[in-house]
C-alpha positions as CSV (number, residue, x, y, z in Angstrom):
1,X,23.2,-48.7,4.0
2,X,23.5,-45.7,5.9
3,X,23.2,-42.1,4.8
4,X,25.2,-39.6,5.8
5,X,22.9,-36.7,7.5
6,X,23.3,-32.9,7.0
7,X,23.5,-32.6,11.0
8,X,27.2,-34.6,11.6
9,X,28.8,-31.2,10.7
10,X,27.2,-28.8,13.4
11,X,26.9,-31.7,15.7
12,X,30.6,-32.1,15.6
13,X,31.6,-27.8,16.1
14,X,29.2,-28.1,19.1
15,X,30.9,-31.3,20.5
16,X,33.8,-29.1,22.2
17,X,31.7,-26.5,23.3
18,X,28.9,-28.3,25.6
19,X,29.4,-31.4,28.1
20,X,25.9,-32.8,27.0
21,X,24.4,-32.8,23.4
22,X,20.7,-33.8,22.9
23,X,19.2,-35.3,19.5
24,X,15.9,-35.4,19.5
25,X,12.7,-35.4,16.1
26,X,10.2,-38.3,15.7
27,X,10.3,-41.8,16.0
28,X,12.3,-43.4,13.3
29,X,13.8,-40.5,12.2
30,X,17.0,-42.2,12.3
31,X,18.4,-40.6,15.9
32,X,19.6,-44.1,17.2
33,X,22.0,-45.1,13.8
34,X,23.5,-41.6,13.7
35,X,24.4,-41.5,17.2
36,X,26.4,-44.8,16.6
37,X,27.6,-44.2,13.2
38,X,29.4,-41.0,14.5
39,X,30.4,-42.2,17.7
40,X,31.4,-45.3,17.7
41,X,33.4,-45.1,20.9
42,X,30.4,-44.0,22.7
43,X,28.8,-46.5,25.4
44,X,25.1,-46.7,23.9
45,X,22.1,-47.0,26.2
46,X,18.6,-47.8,25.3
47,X,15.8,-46.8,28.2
48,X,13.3,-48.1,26.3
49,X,15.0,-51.2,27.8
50,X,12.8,-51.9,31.0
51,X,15.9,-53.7,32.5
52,X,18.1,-51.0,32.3
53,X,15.5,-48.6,33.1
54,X,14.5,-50.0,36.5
55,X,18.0,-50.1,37.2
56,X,18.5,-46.8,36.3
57,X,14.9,-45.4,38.2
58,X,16.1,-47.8,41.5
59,X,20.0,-47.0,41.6
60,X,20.9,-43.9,39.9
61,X,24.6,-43.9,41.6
62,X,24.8,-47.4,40.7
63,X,23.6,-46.9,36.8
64,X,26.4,-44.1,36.3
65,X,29.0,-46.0,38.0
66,X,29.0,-48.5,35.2
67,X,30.0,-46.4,32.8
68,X,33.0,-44.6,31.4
69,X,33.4,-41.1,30.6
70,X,31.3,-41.3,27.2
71,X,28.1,-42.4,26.9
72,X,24.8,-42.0,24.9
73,X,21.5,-42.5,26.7
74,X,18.8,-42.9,23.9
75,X,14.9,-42.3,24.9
76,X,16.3,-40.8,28.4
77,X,12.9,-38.7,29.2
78,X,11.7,-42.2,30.4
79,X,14.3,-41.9,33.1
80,X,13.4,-38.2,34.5
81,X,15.6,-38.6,38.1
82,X,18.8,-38.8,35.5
83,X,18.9,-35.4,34.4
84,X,19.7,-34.2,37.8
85,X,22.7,-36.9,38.2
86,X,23.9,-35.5,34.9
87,X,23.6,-31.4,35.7
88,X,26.3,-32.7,39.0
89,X,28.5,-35.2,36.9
90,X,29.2,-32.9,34.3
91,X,29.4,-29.7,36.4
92,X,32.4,-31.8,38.7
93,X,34.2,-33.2,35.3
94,X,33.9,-30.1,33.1
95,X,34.3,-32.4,30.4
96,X,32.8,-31.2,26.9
97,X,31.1,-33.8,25.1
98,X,30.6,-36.3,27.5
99,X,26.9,-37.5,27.4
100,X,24.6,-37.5,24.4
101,X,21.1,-37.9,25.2
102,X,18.3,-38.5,22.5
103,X,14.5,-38.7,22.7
104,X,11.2,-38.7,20.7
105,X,8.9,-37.1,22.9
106,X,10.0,-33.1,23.0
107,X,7.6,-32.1,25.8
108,X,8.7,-34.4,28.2
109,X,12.2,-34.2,27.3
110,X,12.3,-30.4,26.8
111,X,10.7,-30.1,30.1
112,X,13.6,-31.9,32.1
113,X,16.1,-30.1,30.3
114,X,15.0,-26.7,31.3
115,X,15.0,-27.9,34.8
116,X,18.2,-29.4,35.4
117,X,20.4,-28.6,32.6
118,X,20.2,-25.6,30.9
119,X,23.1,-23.8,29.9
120,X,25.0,-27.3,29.4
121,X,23.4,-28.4,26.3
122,X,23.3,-27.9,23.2
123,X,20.3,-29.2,21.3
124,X,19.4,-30.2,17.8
125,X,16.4,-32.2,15.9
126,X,16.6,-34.5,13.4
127,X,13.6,-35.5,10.8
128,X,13.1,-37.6,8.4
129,X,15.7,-37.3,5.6
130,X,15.8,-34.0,3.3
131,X,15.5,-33.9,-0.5
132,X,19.7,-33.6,-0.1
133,X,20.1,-36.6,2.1
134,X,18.0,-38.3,-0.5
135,X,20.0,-37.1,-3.4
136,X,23.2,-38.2,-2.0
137,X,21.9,-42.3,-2.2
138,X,20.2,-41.1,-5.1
139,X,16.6,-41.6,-3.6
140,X,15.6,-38.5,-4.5
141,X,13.2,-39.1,-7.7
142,X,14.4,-35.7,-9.4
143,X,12.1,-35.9,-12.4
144,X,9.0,-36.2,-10.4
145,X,8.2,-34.5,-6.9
146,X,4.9,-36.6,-6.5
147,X,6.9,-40.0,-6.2
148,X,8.7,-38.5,-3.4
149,X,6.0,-36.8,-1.7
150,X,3.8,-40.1,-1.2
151,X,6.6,-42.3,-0.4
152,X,7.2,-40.0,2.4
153,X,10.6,-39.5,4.0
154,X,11.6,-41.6,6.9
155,X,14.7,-43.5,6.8
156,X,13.4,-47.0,6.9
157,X,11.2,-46.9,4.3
158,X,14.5,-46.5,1.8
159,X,17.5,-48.4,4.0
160,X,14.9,-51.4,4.7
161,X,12.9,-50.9,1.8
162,X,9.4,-51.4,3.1
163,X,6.1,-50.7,1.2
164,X,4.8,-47.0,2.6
165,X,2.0,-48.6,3.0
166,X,3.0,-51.3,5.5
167,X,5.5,-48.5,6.9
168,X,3.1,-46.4,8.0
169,X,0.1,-48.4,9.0
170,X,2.6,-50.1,11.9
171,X,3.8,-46.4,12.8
172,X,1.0,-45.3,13.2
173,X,-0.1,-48.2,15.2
174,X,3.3,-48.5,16.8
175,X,4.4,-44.8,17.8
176,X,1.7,-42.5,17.1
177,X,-0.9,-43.7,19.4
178,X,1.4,-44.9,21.8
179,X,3.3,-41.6,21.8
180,X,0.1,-39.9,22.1
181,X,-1.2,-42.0,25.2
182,X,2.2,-41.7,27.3
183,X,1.4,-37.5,26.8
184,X,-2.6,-37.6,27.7
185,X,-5.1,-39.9,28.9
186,X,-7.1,-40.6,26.0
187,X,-10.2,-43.0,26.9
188,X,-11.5,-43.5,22.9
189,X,-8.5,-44.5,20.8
190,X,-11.0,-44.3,17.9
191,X,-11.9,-40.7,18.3
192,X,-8.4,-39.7,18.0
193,X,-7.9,-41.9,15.0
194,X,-10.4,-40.1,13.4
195,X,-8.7,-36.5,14.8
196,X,-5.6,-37.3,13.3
197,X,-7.4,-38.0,9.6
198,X,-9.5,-34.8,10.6
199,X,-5.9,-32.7,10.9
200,X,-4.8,-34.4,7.6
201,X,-7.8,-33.1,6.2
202,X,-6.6,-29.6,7.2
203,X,-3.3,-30.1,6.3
204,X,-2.4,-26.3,4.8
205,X,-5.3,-24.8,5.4
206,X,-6.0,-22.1,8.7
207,X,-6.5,-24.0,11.7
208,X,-10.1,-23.6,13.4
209,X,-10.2,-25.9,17.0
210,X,-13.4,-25.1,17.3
211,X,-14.9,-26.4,13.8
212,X,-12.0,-29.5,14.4
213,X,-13.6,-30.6,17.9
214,X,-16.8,-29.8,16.3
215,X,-16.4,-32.8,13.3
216,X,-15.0,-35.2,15.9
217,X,-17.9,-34.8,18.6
218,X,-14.6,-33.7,21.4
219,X,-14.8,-30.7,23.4
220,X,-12.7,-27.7,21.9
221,X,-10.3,-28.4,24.8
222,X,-9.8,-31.7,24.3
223,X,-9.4,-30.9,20.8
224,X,-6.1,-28.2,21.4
225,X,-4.8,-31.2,24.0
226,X,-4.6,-33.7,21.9
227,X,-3.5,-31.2,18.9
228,X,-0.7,-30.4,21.0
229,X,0.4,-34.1,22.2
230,X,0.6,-34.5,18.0
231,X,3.2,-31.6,18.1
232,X,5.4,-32.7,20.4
233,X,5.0,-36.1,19.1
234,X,6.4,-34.2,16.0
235,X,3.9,-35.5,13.9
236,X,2.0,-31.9,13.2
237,X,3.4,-28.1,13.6
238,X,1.8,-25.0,13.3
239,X,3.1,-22.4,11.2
240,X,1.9,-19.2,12.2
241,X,1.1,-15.6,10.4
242,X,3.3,-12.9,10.2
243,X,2.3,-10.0,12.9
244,X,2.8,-6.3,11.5
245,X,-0.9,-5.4,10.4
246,X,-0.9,-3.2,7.2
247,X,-4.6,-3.6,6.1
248,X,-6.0,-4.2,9.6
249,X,-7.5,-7.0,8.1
250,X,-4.8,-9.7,8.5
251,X,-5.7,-13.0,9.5
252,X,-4.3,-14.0,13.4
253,X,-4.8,-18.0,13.0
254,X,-1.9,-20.5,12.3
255,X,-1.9,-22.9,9.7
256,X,-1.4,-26.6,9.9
257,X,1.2,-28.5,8.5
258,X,2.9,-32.9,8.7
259,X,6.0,-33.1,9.2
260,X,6.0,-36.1,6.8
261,X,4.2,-36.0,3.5
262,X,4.1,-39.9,3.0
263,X,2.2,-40.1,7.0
264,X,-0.2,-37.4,5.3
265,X,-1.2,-39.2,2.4
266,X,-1.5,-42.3,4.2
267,X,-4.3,-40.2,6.5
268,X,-5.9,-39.3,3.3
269,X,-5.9,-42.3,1.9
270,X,-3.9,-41.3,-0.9
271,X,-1.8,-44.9,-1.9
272,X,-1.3,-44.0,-5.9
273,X,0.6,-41.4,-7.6
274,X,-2.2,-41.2,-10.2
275,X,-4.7,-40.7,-7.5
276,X,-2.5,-37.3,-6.9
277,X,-2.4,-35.9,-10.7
278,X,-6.4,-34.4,-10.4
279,X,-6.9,-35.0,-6.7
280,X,-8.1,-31.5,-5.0
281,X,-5.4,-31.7,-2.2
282,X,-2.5,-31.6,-4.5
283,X,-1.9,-27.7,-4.3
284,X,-2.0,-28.1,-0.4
285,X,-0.2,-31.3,-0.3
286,X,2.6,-28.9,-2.7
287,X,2.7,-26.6,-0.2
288,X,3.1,-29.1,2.9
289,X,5.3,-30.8,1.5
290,X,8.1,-27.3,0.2
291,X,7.2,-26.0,3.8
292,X,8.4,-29.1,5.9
293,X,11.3,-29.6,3.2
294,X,12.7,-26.0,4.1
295,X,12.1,-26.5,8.4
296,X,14.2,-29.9,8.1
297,X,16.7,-28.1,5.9
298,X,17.2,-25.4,8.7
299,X,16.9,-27.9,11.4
300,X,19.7,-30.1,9.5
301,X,21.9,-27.5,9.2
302,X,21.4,-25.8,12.8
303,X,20.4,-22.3,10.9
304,X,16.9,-21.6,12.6
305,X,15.3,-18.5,11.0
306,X,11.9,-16.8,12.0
307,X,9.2,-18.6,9.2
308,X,5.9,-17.0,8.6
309,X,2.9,-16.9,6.4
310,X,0.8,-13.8,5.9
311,X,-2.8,-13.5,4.9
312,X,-5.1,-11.3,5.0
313,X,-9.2,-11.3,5.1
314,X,-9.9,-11.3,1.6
315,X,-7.6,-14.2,0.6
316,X,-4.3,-12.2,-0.7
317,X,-1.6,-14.7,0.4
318,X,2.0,-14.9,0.9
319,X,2.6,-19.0,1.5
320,X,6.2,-18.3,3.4
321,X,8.0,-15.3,4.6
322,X,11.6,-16.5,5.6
323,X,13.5,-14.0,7.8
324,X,16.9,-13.4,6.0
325,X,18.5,-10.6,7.8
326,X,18.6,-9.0,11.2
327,X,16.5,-7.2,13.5
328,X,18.2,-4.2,12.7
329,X,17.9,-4.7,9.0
330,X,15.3,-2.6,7.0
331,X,12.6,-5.1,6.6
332,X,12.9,-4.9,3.0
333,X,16.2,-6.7,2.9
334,X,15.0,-9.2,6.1
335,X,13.0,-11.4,4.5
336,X,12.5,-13.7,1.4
337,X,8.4,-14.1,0.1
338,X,7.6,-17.4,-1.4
339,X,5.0,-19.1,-3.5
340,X,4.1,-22.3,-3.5
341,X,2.6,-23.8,-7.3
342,X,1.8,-27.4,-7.7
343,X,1.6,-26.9,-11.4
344,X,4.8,-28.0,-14.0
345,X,3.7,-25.1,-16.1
346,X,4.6,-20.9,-15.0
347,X,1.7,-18.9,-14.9
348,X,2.1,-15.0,-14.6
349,X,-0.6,-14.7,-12.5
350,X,1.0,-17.2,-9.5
351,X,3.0,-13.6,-8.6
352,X,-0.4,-12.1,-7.8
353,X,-0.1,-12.4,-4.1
354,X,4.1,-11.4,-3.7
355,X,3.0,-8.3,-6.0
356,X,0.4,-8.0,-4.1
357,X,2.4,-7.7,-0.5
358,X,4.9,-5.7,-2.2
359,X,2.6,-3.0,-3.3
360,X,0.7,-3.1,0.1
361,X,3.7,-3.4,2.6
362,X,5.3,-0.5,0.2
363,X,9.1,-2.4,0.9
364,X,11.4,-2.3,-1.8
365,X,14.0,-4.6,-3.4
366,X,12.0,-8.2,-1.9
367,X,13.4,-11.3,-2.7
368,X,10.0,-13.0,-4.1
369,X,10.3,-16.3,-5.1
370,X,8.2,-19.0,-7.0
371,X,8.8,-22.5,-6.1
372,X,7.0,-25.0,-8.9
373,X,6.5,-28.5,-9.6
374,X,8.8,-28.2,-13.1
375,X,12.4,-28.3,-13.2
376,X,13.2,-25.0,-15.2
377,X,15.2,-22.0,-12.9
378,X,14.4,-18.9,-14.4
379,X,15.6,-15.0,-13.2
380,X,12.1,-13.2,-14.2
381,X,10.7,-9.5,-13.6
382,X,8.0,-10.5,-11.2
383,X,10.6,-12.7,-9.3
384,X,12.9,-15.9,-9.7
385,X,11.5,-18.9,-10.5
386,X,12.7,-21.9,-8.5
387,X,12.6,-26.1,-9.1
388,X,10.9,-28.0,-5.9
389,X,14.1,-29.5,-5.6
390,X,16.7,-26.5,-5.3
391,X,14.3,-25.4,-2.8
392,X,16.1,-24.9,0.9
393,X,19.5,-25.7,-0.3
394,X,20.9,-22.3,-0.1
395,X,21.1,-22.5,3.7
């Protein structure tokens, strides 16, 4: 059963404007059945083959030639000497559309891009599947956001139905570490297993490399290098704090965040809703999860805004500043300040921290917004209350 994703829209405007169109997001984000749900006409190609990749690493003239005019090439940054033969085919056939190229690994596949072909792709990133993807095969469980946020969110573990647990253990085993590997030389595979639980750990809190390397026994280096491999693996990103200093006391470091809440309570051993009602993650595993909901939303719907949180050195918070309008907006009417609260029940002191920013950033008419763990939408004084799962869909 196949779902269809928010992307096919913006996928399909771009198809006319660029001769190549990349796909790329995490393993088993569902790239590969896409692609060949909406183009079906389309000669597919997998490089992970290591038949057709020889072939296409020993003979590149050869490879091309046995094509037609269309073709998808999935997993093509394991074939780097192609993106060269593509910038001269589609610069002689100036035809839009013609090649589709996905891949899991952004750095290596990012890096060939900007070599050979910029200015003739368009690029997008699929993840996991959104809380609207979900509701659309009604998997999203709309009564209760902690079901959804341990299940997790990757396409198999709903069109194949496999146990998370099962699901995860092999992709961890399967992608993660082998992802990891191809990017950096890593000599002690159990070290970095005990990294990646050490970043789930940290999962919404301010990230400190030093303290990180410290806990593991790495070097602080080795540390931001394997951190890094992680984020192009898309397994972690870093959301980072918004710049203009009022107090001169703002906090400068980024905040960690998984992609996939399911992969993060599997790091944290978390296997039981009940285990999640009292645990002392919740509020941060909340906050993960509302964060990544609202970058897949974006990413989904190819509307990529500037995303920040601000902070400063006595705790006062803001969780996510969304950039609404443009540069040459007054910053008042630019951005949208969120909260993020676990809790099913409204509180009127979780509008501490947006009153707070208000009052210190002295900007009038903010959008402030609560997002909850209840199901209520309310219009209120201090700012509109919002239900986890409304949030992002105004895109």
């Amino acid at each position: 059963m196949s779902v269809s994703r928010n992307m096919y829209k913006s996928i399909g405007v771009m198809l006319s404007k660029y001769p190549i169109l990349t796909i790329t997001g995490p393993r088993q984000s569902g790239k590969t059945t896409m692609l060949k749900n909406m183009f079906p006409n389309y000669r597919y190609v997998n490089l992970e083959n290591p038949d057709m990749r020889s072939y296409a690493e020993r003979d590149p003239n050869g490879f091309f030639s046995e094509f037609d005019k269309y073709v998808i090439f999935d997993e093509v940054q394991r074939v780097p000497i192609l993106f060269s033969y593509l910038q001269s085919i589609v610069d002689d056939s100036g035809i839009m559309g013609q090649f589709i190229l996905s891949g899991s690994q952004n750095f290596h596949l990012m890096q060939n891009i900007t070599q050979s072909l910029a200015g003739r792709i368009a690029i997008f990133k699929l993840f996991p599947f959104d809380f609207s993807e979900l509701k659309s095969r009604n998997w999203l469980d709309e009564d209760d956001y902690l079901t959804n946020l341990l299940k997790g969110f990757y396409p198999a573990i709903y069109d194949r139905d496999i146990p998370t647990k099962t699901f995860y253990n092999n992709y961890i085993q399967t992608y993660v570490q082998r992802d990891v590997t191809e990017l950096i030389n890593i000599h002690d595979l159990r070290s970095f297993q005990n990294f990646l639980g050490l970043c789930a750990a940290r999962a919404g809190q301010l990230l400190n490399l030093n303290a990180l390397a410290n806990e593991c026994g790495i070097s602080q280096p080795t540390a931001k290098s394997w951190l890094t491999a992680l984020e192009n693996s898309y397994i972690v990103f870093l959301l980072h704090p918004y710049h203009k200093n009022f107090s001169k006391r703002i906090v400068k470091t980024p905040k960690l965040y998984f992609y996939d809440t399911g992969l993060l309570c599997h790091l944290l051993k978390i296997g039981r809703k009940d285990q999640l009602h009292t645990h002392p993650f919740k509020g941060a595993l909340f906050e993960n999860a509302m964060i990544a909901e609202y970058v897949k939303q974006m990413y989904h719907n190819d509307d990529v805004r500037g995303i920040w949180f601000w902070r400063d050195a006595v705790g006062h918070e803001v969780d996510l500043m969304i950039e609404k309008g443009s540069l040459i907006d007054e910053e008042s009417d630019r951005f949208e300040l969120v909260e993020f609260k676990a809790s099913m029940t409204i509180m009127p002191e979780m509008f501490n921290g947006l009153a707070y920013f208000e009052n210190l950033s002295n900007w009038k008419n903010i959008k402030k917004t609560l997002v909850y763990g209840g199901n209520a939408t309310q219009n209120r004084t201090a700012g509109k209350v919002m239900p986890w799962k409304e949030f992002g869909q105004t895109l």
